[in-house]
N, C-alpha and C positions, 0 to 999 in steps of 0.2 A: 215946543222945544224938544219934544220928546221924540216927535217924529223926524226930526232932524236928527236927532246923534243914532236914531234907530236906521235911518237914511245910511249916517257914514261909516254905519258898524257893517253895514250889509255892504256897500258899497267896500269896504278894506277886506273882506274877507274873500270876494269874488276877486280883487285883486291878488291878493294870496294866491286863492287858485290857480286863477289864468297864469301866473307867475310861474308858476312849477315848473321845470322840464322833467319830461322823462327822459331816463337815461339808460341804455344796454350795458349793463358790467363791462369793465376795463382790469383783466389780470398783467401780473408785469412780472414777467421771467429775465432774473437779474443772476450774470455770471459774472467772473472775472474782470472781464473785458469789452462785456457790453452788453445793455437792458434793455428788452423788446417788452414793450407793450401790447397787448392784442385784445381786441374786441370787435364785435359780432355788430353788425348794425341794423342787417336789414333781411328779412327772411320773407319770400313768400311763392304761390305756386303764378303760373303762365303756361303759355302757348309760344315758349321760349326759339323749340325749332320747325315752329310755323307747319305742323305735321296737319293740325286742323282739331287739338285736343288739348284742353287745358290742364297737360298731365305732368308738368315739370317744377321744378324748384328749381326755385335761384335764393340763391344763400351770399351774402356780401359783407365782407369782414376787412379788416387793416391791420397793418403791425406801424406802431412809429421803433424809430430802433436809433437811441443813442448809444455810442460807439466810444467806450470811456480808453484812456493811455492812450495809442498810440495803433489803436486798432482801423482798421479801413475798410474790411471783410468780415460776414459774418456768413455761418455754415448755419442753418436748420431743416428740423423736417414740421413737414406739416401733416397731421392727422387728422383729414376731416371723415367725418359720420354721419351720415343722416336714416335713422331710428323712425321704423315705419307702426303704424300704432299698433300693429300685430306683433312688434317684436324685431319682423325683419330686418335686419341691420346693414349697409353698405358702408364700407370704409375702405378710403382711398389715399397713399400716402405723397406725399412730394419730397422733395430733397430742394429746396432755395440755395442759391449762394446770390450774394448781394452787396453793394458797396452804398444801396440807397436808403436814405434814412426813414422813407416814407411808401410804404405801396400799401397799393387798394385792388383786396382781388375780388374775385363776382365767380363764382362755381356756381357750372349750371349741373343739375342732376336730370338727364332728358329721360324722360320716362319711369321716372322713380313712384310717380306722386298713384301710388294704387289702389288705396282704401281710404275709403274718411277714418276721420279722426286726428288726433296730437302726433303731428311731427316733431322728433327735437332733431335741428340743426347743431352738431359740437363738431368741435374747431379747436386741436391740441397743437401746443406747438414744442416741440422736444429742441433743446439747446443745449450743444453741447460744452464742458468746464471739464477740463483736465481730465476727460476721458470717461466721464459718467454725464449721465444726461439728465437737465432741470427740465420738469414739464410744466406746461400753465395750459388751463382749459376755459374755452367760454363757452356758453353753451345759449341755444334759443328756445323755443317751445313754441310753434305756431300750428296753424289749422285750416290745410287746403281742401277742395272737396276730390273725394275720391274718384276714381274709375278703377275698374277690375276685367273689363274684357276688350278683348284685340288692341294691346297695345304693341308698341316695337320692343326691342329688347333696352334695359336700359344703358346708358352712354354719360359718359360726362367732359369738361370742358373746363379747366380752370387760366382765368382771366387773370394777367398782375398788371398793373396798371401803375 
């Protein structure tokens, strides 16, 4: 009897487990006139522009964007970062304007990925309210392996979808 309920203790608990999701943080930058969501999904490095070097990041985020009154358009800017373990930091801005409720973009960073170690992927998004601006930030942390000599110069490429 005993190895029976010792069966279904073990057996509930690995269900638990398996059960989990992992989940990427979700910030929600809420103005007047309409709340955008955003979060960071998916971070990792590749052979993105088929150069023959596994030296690039691809970084993939989304905004859902409810549109409250009577609004139809929304204006933002997008700051993304990518934070090289030495410090080195690239940051690249966008300006959106948008009438959809849903996009999925994919930055690529061709030739960023330089040294091992912690990359952090961040991804701000600045919205504007009555002429000052709410920011919301997600951010990643992952770990490509490096290279350091003859690469191209780096380049980037932002995807909306």
């Amino acid at each position: 009897m005993k190895k029976k309920q010792f069966r279904l203790i073990i057996a509930l608990i690995m269900l638990a487990f398996l059960s989990i999701q992992f989940v990427q943080g979700l910030t929600t930058i809420e103005a007047d006139e309409v709340k955008v969501d955003l979060q960071i999904t998916n971070a990792y490095y590749c052979d993105a522009d088929f150069d023959g070097e596994e030296d690039d990041v691809v970084l993939h985020f989304e905004t859902n964007i409810t549109f409250l009154e009577n609004k139809y358009l929304v204006k933002f800017y997008l700051e993304i970062d990518l934070i090289l373990p030495s410090g080195m930091q690239f940051s690249y801005l966008y300006e959106i304007y948008t009438t959809r409720t849903f996009l999925n973009f994919t930055m690529f960073f061709y030739n960023h990925a330089l040294e091992p170690g912690d990359y952090i992927g961040i991804v701000t998004l600045h919205l504007s309210d009555d002429g000052e601006f709410i920011s919301g930030t997600e951010q990643i942390i992952f770990d490509p392996p490096g290279k350091t000599d003859d690469t191209d110069p780096p380049a980037t490429e932002l995807i909306v979808e």
